[in-house]
C-alpha angles and dihedrals in degrees: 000000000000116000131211085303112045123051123235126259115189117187124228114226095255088043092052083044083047089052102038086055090058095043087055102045081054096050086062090069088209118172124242096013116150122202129177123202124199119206132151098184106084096195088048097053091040079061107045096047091051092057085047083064084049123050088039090081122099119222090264096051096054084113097060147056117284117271087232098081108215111214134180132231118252097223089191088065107357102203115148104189097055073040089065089030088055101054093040088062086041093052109032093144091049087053096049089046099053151037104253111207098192140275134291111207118212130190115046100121086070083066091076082061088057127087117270092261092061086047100044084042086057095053091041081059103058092051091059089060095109085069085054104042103086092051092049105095103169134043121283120212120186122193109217134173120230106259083063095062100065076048101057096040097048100034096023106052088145093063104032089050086060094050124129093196151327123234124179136181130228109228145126111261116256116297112231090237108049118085110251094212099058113112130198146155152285126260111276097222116136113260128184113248112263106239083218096051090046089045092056091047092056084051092056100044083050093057097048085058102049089236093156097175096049091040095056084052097054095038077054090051092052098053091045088048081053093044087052102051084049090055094047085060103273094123102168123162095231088056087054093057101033095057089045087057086044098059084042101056090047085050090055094056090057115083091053086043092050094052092052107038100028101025097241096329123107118272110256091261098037090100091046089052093049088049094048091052081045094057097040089060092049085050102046087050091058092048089059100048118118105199113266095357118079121171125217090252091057085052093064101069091048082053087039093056088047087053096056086043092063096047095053085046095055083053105050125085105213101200082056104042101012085158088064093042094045086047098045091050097045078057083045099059101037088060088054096049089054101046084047080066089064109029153344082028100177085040102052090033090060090048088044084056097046097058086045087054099051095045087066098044082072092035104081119167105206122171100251097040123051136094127194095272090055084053094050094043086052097056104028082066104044085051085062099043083058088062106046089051085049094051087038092060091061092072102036152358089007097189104052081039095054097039085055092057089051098052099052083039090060085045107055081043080071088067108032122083128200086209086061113025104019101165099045078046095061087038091058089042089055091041083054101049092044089055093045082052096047089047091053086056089065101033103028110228147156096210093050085051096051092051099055081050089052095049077043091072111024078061088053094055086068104023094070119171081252107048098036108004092172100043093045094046082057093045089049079050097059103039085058094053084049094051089043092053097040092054083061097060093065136069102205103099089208093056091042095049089044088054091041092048082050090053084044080059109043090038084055099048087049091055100045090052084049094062095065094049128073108250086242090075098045111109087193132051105244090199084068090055091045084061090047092058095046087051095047093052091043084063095051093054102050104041095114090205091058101103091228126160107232095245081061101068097037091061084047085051094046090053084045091058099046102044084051091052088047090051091053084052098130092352083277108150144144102165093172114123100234129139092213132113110271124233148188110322112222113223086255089053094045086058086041098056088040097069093036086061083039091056089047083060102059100041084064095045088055089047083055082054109044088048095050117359127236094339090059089042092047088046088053092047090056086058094053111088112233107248084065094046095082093058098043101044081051099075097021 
């Protein structure tokens, strides 16, 4: 504990977990990582960067200096990086005789005592950090106070994109009268040892000892304890890149360890390391992706997952170990299918088949030898492959395409059970019935048709507005598109009107289920289906072979009329009849959809005419709100 001359710091819980992080992520001796530390008590931050010092040695470096060089900022020309480059011409022998984690950098919170030029030529300086990183062989740590970090963010991009991680410090800021210098100690509570902490000092004390076998296997561990804390939920940025750093240093260790254990072949993890590293990046991809916008950069880690695919694939001997291989290509094509999202999509759609493909060609499903993950693997992949051919069909040669995605739909049907998986079973009906759709729309037929409607349904007994109320307002969506568009394969009004009553129904009950959800779930745009269901009883209303009394038609029109004002709500419109799942709408779509829903209007208004003259037409106009009258008046 301090004595008479140093004052005493004691560490909250969350500050001692702040500290021991960054304890750990330097244990690691990583090159080119960047950290940044905020702390506005100075004596607290004098202290904690001198324990840093010191509990980075190792036991036989208690004789010399700490391998974290502390440096101080020049304040006449605050450039850390000459700062580093400085020292290390100054040092060289203390370089070449031991093992340099990295620098700590003190004194930037004086800078807010300098005039507005130091301050603005520091920041100019850490952007610059891309002509220094190569040269940057350590860590760098930089101590900042909080009023530098909204500086360095907004003024600094170069060097807080770079960034490994952030750790700050909860404190009150340094009293005037406390000496700044004074050091002291942790609580002394007892604390259970930290198995992480436990697990980077074994690495230290390995790689002391050049033992190059053992220390693969515990660089391995560490990057699977940080992908686990990123699958229960702790998805930091810092555990994503220090597991990532973690797979790579083991599998830099490798190739020695190969020659002398396995006489040139791969040890026997290799290919799972490859596939974890793989599978962090994919991850960490996903974790950056902001909805529909993706930057180049983010794109690298998604390339960067394909990439460590393909080595573990290179590695792995199918007919030996045919579960890794079925395991590495289903990653495979999962990573393709999501880069086809964001370029090259016919490109990265046939790869993503291919793997799939693949996967199943050692997945074979015989009588006398399967067992229930063989089965979900089967169909889970078959359900994708679906997909893809479906996406696929959207680019090129639709009908083969789309032929394709209903064939590996009605196989992995084979599999699934409604008893067991009810939910995964309605979402492969309704994958079914939209491909059926989408195929009717390239060879017009009624059976095709039907049997969309059928998987329709089969989907809905499943899909119920409790067990599943977004997905079942979308599957009442898309049974009503199929009625609309098979009454309108046949001629006989009676059996027209029957089939457009059946897509009122199922429109309504999609709406209906709509209205209890926020617009943000919704995977269809229910002002689209408010148009629908003004068009389809516009039809019912003006089919003169209809035997309809005039009052009627004038009700259906009515309806017409006030489904097509609720579709203009906003301007927001997609009137197109597509079971599909409904994005973003660009400003020329916006206008677009606007006059589609505006020539739905007066279509109605000339049917109020046409039953019942100006009276009909003026009883139509007081409907119309007036930001849309003068439109409207306009053409009529």
């Amino acid at each position: 504990m301090g004595t008479s001359n140093h004052s005493s710091v004691i560490l909250s819980e969350t500050n001692q977990r702040t500290y021991h992080r960054l304890q750990q992520a330097l244990r690691l001796q990583l090159r080119h990582q960047i950290f940044i530390a905020v702390c506005d008590n100075i004596n607290l931050r004098n202290y904690l960067a001198q324990q840093l010092e010191t509990d980075l040695l190792s036991p036989n470096q208690s004789k010399i200096s700490s391998p974290l060089i502390r440096l101080k900022l020049d304040l006449s020309d605050p450039n850390p990086f000459e700062a580093i480059a400085r020292w290390s011409a100054q040092n060289p022998s203390n370089l070449e005789h031991q093992p340099i984690i990295g620098f700590q950098i003190l004194g930037v919170e004086h800078l807010t005592r300098q005039p507005p030029a130091i301050q603005w030529s520091f920041l100019r300086y850490l952007r610059t950090l891309e002509q220094y990183l190569e040269q940057l062989e350590f860590s760098l740590l930089l101590w900042i106070s909080s009023p530098w970090l909204c500086c360095i963010e907004q003024s600094a991009p170069e060097f807080w994109n770079r960034r490994t991680g952030v750790f700050e410090w909860i404190s009150d800021p340094t009293p005037s009268d406390v000496d700044a210098s004074s050091v002291s100690e942790f609580s002394t509570e007892e604390k259970t040892p930290d198995p992480l902490k436990q697990l980077l000092d074994q690495i230290q004390s390995l790689q002391e000892q050049s033992a190059s076998f053992s220390l693969r296997q515990a660089y391995q561990q560490l990057g699977t304890i940080y992908r686990d804390r990123i699958i229960a939920g702790d998805k930091t940025e810092l555990n994503y890149t220090l597991g990532i750093q973690a797979y790579e240093k083991a599998l830099e260790i490798i190739p020695e360890t190969s020659f002398q254990l396995n006489h040139g072949s791969e040890p026997d993890n290799f290919i799972e390391i490859w596939n974890d590293l793989g599978t962090l990046y994919w991850m960490r991809f996903h974790q950056q992706i902001p909805e529909k916008n993706v930057s180049a950069n983010v794109l690298v880690d998604l390339e960067q997952s394909l990439i460590c695919y393909q080595n573990a694939l290179m590695k792995t001997d199918p007919e030996i170990e045919p579960d890794l291989y079925i395991k590495i290509q289903k990653n495979l094509g999962i990573a393709y299918s999501n880069l086809a999202t964001w370029q090259d999509t016919t490109q990265n759609l046939e790869q993503s088949i291919i793997a799939y493909t693949e996967a199943l060609s050692y997945l074979k499903l015989t009588a006398d030898q399967v067992n229930s993950v063989q089965i979900e693997d089967y169909a889970t992949i078959q359900n994708n492959l679906g997909t893809l051919y479906w996406k696929l069909a959207q680019q090129s040669q639709p009908i083969p395409h789309l032929k394709a995605a209903i064939t590996a739909y009605t196989e992995a049907m084979k599999f699934y059970t409604p008893q067991q998986d009810p939910l995964n079973y309605g979402l492969l009906q309704t994958n079914l019935g939209t491909a059926y759709w989408t195929l009717s729309q390239h060879q017009p037929s009624a059976k095709l048709l039907l049997q969309a409607i059928q998987a329709y349904h089969q989907a809905l007994t499943y899909r119920t507005p409790e067990s599943a109320p977004i997905a079942c307002a979308a599957t009442y969506n898309n049974l009503g598109i199929a009625y609309w568009h098979l009454a309108n394969h046949y001629q006989k009004s009676e059996i027209r009107a029957r089939l457009l009553k059946r897509a009122i129904v199922a429109y309504s009950k999609a709406l209906s289920i709509a209205r209890c959800l926020s617009p943000t779930q919704l995977t269809f745009d229910p002002l689209a289906t408010h148009n629908n269901l003004g068009l389809t009883h516009y039809q019912l209303a003006t089919d003169s072979n209809l035997p309809l009394l005039q009052a009627t038609r004038i009700s259906l029109l009515k309806t017409a009329l006030k489904h097509h004002l609720q579709a203009d709500i906003n301007g927001l419109t997609q009137p197109e009849t597509k079971p599909l799942t409904i994005g973003a709408i660009s400003d020329s779509k916006l206008a677009e959809h606007h006059q589609t829903t505006l020539s739905y209007l007066l279509k109605t208004i000339r049917a109020f005419y046409n039953e019942s003259g100006l009276q009909g037409q003026n009883l139509a106009l007081s409907q119309i709100p007036g930001h849309l009258l003068p439109e409207i008046l306009r053409v009529l």
